[in-house]
Biopython code that builds the backbone (N, CA, C, O; Angstrom):
import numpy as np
from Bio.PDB.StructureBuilder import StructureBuilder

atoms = [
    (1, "UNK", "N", (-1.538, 6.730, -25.391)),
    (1, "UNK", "CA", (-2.328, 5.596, -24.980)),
    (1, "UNK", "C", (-3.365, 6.054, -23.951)),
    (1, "UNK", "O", (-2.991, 6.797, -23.044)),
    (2, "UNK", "N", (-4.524, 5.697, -24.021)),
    (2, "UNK", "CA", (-5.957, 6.207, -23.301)),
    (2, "UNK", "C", (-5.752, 5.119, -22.175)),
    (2, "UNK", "O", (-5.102, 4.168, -22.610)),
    (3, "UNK", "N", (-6.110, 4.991, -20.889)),
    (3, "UNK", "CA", (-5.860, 4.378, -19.866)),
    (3, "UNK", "C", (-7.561, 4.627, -19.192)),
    (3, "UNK", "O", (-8.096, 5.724, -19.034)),
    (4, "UNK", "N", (-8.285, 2.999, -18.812)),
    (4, "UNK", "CA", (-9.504, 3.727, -18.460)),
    (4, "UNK", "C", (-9.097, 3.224, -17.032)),
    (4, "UNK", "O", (-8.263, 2.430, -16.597)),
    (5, "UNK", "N", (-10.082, 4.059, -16.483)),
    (5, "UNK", "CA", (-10.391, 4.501, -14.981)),
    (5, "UNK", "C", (-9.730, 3.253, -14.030)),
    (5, "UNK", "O", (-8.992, 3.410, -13.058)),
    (6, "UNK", "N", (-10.269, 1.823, -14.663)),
    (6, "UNK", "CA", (-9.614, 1.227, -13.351)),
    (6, "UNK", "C", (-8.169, 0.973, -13.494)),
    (6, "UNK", "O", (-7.450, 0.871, -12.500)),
    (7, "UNK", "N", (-7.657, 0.853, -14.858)),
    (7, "UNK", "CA", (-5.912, 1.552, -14.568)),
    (7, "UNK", "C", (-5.579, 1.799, -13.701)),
    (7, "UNK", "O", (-4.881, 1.246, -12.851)),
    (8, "UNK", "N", (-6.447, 3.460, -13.871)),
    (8, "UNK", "CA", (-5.527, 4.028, -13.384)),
    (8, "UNK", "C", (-5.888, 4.329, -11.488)),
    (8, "UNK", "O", (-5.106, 4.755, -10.638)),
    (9, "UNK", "N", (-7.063, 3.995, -11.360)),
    (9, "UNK", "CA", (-7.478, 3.831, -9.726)),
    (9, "UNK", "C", (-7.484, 2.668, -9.470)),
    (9, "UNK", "O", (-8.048, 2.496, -8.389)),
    (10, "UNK", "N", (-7.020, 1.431, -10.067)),
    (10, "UNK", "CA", (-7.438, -0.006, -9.450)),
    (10, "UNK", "C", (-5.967, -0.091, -8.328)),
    (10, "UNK", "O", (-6.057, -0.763, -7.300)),
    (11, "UNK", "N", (-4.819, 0.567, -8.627)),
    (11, "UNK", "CA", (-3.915, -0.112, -7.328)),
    (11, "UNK", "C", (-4.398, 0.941, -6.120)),
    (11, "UNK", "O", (-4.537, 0.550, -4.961)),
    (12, "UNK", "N", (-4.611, 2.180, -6.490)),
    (12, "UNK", "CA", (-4.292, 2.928, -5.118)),
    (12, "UNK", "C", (-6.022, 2.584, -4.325)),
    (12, "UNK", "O", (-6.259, 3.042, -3.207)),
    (13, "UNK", "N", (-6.957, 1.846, -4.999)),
    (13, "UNK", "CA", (-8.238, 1.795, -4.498)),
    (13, "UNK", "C", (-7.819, 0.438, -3.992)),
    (13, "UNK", "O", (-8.576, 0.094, -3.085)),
    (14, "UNK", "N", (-6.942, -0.406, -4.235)),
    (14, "UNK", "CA", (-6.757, -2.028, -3.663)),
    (14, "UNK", "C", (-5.961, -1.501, -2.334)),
    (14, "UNK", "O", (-6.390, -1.680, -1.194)),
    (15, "UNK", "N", (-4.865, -0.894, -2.613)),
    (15, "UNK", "CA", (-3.917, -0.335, -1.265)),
    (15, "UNK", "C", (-5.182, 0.234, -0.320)),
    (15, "UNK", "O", (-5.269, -0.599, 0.583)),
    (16, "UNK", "N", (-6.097, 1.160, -0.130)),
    (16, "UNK", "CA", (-6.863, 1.384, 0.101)),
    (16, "UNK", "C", (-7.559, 0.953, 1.380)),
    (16, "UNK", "O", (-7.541, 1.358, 2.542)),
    (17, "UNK", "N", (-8.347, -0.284, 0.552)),
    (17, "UNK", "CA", (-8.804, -1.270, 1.104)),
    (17, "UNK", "C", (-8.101, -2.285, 1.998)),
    (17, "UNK", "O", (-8.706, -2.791, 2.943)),
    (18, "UNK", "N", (-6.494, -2.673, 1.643)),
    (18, "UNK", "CA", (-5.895, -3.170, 2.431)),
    (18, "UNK", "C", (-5.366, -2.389, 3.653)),
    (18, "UNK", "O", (-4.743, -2.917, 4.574)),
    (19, "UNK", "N", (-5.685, -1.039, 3.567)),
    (19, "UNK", "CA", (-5.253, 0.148, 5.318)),
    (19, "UNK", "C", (-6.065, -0.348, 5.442)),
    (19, "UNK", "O", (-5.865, -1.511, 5.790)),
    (20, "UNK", "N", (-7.575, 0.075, 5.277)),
    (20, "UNK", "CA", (-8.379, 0.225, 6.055)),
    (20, "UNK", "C", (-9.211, -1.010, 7.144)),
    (20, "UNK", "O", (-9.894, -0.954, 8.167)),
    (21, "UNK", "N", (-8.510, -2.454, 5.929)),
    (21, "UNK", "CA", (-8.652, -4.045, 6.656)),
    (21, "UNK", "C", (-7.701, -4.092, 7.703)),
    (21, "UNK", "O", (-7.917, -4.630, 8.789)),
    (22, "UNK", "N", (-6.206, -3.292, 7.242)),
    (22, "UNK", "CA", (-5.315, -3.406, 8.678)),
    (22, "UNK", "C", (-6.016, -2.478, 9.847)),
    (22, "UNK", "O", (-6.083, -2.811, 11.030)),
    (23, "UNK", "N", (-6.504, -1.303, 9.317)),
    (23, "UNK", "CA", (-6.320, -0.431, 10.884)),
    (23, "UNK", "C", (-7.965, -1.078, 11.803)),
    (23, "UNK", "O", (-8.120, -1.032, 13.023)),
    (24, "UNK", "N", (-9.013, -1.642, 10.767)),
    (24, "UNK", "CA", (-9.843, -2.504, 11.570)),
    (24, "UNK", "C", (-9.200, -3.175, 12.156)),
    (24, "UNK", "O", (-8.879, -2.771, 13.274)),
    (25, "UNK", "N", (-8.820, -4.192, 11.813)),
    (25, "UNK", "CA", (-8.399, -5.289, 12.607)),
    (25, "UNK", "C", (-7.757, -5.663, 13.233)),
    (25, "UNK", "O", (-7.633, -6.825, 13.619)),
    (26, "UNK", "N", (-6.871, -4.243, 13.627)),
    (26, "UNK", "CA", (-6.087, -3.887, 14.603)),
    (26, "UNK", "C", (-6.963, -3.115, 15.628)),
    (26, "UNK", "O", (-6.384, -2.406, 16.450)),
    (27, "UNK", "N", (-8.144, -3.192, 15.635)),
    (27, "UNK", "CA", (-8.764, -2.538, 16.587)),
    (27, "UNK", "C", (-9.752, -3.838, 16.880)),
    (27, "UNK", "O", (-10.435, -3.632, 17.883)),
    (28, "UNK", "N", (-9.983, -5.030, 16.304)),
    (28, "UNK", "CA", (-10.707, -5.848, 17.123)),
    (28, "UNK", "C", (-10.090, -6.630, 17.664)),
    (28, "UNK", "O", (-10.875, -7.506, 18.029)),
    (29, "UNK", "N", (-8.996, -6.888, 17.989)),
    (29, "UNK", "CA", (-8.722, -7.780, 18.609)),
    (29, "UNK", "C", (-7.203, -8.734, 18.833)),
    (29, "UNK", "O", (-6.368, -8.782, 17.930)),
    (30, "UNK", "N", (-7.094, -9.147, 19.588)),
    (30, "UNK", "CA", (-5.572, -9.641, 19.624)),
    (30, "UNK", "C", (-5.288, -11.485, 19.095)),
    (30, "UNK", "O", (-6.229, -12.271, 19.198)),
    (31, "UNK", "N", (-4.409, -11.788, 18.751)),
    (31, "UNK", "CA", (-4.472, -13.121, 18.452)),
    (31, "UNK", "C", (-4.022, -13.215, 16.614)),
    (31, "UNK", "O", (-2.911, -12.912, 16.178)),
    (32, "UNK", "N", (-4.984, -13.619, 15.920)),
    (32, "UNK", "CA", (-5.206, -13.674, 14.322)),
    (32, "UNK", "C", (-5.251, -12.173, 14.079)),
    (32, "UNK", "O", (-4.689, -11.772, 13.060)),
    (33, "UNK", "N", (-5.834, -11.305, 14.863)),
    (33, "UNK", "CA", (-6.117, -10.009, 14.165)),
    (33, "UNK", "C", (-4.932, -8.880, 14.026)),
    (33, "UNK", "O", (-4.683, -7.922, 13.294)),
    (34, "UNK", "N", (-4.209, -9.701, 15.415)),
    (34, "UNK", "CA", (-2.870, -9.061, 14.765)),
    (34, "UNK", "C", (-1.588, -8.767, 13.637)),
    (34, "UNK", "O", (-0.900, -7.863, 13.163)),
    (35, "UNK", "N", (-1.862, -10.497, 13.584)),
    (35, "UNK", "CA", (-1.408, -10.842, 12.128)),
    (35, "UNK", "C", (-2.489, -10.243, 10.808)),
    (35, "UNK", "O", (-2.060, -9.405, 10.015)),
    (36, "UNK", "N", (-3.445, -10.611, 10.739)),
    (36, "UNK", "CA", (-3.736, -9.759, 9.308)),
    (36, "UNK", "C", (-3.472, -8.502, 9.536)),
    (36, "UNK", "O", (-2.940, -8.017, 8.537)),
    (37, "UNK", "N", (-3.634, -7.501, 10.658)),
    (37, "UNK", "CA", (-3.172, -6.056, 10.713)),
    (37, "UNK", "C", (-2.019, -5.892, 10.332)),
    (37, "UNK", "O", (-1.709, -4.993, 9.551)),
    (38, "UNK", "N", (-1.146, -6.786, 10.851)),
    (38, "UNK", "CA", (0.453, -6.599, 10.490)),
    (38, "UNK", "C", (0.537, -6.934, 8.604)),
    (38, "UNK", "O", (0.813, -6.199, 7.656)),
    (39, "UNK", "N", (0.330, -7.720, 8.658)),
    (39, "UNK", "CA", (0.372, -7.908, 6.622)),
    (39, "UNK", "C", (-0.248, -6.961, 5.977)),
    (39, "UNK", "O", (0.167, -6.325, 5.008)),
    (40, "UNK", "N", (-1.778, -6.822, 6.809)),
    (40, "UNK", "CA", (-2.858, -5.811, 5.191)),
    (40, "UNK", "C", (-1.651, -4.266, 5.728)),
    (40, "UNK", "O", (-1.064, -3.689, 4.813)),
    (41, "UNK", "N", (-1.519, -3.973, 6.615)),
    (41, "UNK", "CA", (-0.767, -2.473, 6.629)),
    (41, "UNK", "C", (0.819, -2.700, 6.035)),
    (41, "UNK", "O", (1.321, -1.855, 5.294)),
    (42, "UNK", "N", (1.458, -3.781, 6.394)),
    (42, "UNK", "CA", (2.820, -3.965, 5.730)),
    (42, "UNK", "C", (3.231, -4.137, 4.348)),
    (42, "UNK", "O", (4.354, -3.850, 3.934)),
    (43, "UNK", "N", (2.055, -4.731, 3.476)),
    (43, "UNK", "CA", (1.639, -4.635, 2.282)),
    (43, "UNK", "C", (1.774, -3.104, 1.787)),
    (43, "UNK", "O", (2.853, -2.962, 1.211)),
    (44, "UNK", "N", (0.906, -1.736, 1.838)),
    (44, "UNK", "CA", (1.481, -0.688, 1.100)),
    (44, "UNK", "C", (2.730, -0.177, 1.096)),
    (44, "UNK", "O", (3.438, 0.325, 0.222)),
    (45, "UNK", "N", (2.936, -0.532, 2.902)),
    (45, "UNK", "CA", (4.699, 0.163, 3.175)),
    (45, "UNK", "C", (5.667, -0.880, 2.318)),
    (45, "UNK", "O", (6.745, -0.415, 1.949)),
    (46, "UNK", "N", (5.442, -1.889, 2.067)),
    (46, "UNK", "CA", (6.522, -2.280, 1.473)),
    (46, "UNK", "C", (6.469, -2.024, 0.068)),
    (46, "UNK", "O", (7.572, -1.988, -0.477)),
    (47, "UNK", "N", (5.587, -1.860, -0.573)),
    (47, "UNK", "CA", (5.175, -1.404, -1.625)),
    (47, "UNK", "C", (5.779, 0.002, -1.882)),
    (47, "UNK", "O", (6.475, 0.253, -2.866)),
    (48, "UNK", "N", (5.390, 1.081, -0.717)),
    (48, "UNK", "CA", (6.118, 1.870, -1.221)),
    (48, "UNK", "C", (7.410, 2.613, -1.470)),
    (48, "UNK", "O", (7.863, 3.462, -2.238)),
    (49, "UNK", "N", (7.834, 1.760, -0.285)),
    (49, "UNK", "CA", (9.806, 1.471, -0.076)),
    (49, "UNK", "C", (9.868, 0.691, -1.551)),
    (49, "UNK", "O", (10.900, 1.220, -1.963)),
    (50, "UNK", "N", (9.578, 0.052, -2.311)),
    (50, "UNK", "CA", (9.684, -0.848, -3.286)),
    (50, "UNK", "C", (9.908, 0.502, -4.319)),
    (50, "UNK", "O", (11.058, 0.790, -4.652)),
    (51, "UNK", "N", (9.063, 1.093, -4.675)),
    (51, "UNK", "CA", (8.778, 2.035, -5.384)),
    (51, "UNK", "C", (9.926, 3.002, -5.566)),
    (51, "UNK", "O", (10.529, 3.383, -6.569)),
    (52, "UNK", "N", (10.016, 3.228, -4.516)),
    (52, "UNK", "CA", (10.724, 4.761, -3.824)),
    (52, "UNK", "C", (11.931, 4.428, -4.243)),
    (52, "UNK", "O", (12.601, 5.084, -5.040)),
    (53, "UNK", "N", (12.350, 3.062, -3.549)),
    (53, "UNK", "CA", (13.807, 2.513, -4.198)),
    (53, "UNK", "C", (14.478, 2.326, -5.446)),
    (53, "UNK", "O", (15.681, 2.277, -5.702)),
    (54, "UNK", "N", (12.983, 2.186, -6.520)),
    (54, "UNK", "CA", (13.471, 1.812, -7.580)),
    (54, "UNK", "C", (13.683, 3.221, -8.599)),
    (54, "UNK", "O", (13.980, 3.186, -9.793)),
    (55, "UNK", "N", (13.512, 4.087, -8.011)),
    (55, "UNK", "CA", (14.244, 5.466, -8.601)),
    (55, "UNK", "C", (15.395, 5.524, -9.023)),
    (55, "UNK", "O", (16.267, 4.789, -8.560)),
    (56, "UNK", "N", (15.627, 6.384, -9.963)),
    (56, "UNK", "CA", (17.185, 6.539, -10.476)),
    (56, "UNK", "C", (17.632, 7.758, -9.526)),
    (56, "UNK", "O", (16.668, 8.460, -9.221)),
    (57, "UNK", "N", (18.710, 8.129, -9.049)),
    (57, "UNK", "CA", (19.480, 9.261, -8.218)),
    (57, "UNK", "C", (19.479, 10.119, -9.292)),
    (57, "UNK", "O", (19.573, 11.238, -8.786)),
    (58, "UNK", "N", (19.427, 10.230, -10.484)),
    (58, "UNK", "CA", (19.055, 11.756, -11.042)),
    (58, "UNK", "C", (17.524, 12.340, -10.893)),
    (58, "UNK", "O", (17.221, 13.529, -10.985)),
    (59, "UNK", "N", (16.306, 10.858, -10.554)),
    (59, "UNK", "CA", (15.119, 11.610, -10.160)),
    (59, "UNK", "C", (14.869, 12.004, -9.231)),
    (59, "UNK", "O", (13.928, 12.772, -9.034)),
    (60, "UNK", "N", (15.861, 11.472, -8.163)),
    (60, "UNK", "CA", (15.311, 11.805, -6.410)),
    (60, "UNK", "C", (16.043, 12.972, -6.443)),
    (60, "UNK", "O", (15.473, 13.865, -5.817)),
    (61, "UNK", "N", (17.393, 13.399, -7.080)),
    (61, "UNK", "CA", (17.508, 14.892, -7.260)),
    (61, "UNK", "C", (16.555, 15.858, -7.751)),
    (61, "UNK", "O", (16.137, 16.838, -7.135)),
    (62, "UNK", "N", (16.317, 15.569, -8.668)),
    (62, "UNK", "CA", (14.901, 16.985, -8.894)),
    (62, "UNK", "C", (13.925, 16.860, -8.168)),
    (62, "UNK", "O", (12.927, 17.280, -8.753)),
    (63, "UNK", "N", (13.695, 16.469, -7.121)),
    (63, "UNK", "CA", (12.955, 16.955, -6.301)),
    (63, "UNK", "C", (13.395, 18.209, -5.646)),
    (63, "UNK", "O", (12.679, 18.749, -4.802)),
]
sb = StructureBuilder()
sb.init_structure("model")
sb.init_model(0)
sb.init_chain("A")
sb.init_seg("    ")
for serial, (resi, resn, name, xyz) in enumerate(atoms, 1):
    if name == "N":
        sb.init_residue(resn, " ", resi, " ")
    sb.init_atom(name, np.array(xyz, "f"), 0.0, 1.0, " ", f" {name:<3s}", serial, name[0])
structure = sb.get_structure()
């Protein structure tokens, strides 16, 4: 199966965009900006604990 481009770059270019909205907006300011910093950055990490978790223990062995 042929997979075009935004496939296969559309999540890690959305994750992306959601660091780079957290680590702004963790630099302007306190109040609201803390909260979207806390979600747009808590968004990939949970994502990738999500991920990571859903491994089988024979794949996290071959590493």
């Amino acid at each position: 199966m042929i997979r075009t481009p935004s496939q296969i770059w559309g999540a890690p270019i959305v994750l992306g965009i959601l660091t780079t909205i957290g680590l702004i907006s963790a630099l302007l300011g306190d109040g609201i900006w803390d909260a979207v910093s806390a979600v747009a950055l808590g968004i990939p990490c949970l994502l990738g604990f999500w991920f990571g978790m859903r491994r089988t223990p024979a794949q996290r062995s071959a590493l």
